[in-house]
C-alpha positions as CSV (number, residue, x, y, z in Angstrom):
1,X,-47.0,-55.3,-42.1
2,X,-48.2,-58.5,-44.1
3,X,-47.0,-60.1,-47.2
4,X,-50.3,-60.8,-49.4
5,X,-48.9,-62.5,-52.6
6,X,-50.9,-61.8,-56.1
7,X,-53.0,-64.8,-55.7
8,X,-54.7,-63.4,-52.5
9,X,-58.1,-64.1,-53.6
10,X,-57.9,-68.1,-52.7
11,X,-58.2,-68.9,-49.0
12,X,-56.9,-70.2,-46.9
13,X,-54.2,-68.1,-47.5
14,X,-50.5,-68.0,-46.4
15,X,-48.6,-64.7,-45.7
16,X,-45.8,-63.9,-43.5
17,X,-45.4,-61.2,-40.8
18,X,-42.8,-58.1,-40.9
19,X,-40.7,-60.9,-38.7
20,X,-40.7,-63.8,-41.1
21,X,-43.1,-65.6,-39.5
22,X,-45.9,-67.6,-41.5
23,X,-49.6,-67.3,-40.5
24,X,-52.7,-68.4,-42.6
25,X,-56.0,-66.5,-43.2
26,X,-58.4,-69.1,-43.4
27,X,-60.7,-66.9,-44.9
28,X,-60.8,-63.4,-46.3
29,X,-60.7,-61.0,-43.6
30,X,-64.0,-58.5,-42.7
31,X,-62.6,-56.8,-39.5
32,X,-59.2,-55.5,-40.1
33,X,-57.3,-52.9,-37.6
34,X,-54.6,-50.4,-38.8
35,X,-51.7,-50.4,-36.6
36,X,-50.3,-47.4,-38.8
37,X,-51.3,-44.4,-41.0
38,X,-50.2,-46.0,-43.9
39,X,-51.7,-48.9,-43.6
40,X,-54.8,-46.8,-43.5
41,X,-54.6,-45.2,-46.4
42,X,-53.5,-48.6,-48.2
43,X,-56.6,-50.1,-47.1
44,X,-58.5,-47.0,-47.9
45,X,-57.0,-47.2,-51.5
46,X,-57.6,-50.6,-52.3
47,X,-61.5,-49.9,-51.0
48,X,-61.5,-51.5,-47.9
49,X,-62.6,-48.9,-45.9
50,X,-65.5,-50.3,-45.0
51,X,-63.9,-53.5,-43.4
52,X,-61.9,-51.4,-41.1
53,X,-62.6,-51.2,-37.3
54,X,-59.9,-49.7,-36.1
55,X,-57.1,-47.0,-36.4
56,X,-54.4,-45.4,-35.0
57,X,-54.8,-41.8,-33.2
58,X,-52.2,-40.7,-35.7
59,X,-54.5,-42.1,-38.9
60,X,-56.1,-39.2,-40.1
61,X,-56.4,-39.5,-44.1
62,X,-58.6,-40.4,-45.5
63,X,-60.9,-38.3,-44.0
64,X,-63.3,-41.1,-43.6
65,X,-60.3,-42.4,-40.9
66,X,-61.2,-40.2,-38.5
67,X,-64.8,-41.6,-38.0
68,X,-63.7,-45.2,-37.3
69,X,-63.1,-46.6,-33.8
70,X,-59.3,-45.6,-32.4
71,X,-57.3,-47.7,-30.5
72,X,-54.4,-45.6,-28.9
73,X,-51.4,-44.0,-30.5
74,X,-48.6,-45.8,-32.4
75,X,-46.8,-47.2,-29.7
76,X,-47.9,-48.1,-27.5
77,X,-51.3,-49.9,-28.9
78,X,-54.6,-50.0,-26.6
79,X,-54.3,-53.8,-26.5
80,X,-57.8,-53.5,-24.3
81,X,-59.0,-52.0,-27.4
82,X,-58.1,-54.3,-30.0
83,X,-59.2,-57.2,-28.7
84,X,-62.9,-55.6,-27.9
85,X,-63.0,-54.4,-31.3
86,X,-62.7,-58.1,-32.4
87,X,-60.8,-57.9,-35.6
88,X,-59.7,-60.8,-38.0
89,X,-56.4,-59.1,-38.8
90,X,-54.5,-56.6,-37.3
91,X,-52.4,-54.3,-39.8
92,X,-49.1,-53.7,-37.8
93,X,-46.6,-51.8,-38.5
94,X,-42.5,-52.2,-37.1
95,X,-43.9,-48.6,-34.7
96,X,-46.4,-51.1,-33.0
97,X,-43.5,-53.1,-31.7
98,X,-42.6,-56.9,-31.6
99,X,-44.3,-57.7,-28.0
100,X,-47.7,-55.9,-28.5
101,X,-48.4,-57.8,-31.6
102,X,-47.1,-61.0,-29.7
103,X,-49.5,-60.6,-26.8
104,X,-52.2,-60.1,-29.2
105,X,-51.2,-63.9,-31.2
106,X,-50.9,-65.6,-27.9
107,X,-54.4,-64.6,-27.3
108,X,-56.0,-66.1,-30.3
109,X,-54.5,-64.5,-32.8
């Protein structure tokens, strides 16, 4: 999960993982992966639906979920996946695990 304060709208933007750890979005993002069914439906609720490209096996709500690309269960994440899918920010959740997500920064994250 990612901290987004209120003024999220300005870019580039700093936010900090579920670990602590800083990162910046250096611009809004328009490819976004849910790591969780949650996070789905979060993004779903704040109508960004459309900027998803990528979701869980386990992300079936909204029903619209179940039409975007999946990329393996929970844990442990189709890393092959993710990366082809290209997104700007991956939506993780603690499920995903710390060394999944750390592959995927290492690679250009």
């Amino acid at each position: 999960m990612v901290v987004i304060p209120a003024h999220a709208g300005r870019y580039p933007l700093q936010v900090w993982d579920q670990f602590g750890r800083p990162l910046t979005l250096q611009r809004q993002p328009e490819r976004i992966i849910s790591g969780s069914p949650g996070n789905t439906e979060i993004l779903f609720a704040l109508g960004l639906g459309d900027r998803v490209v990528g979701v869980t096996d386990w992300c079936d709500y909204p029903p619209e979920a179940k039409d975007k690309p999946k990329i393996g269960n929970i844990s442990p994440l189709n890393l092959e996946k993710v990366i082809s899918l290209r997104p700007d920010l991956l939506l993780a959740c603690n499920l995903n695990g710390k060394e999944p997500v750390e592959t995927l920064t290492e690679l250009g994250g």
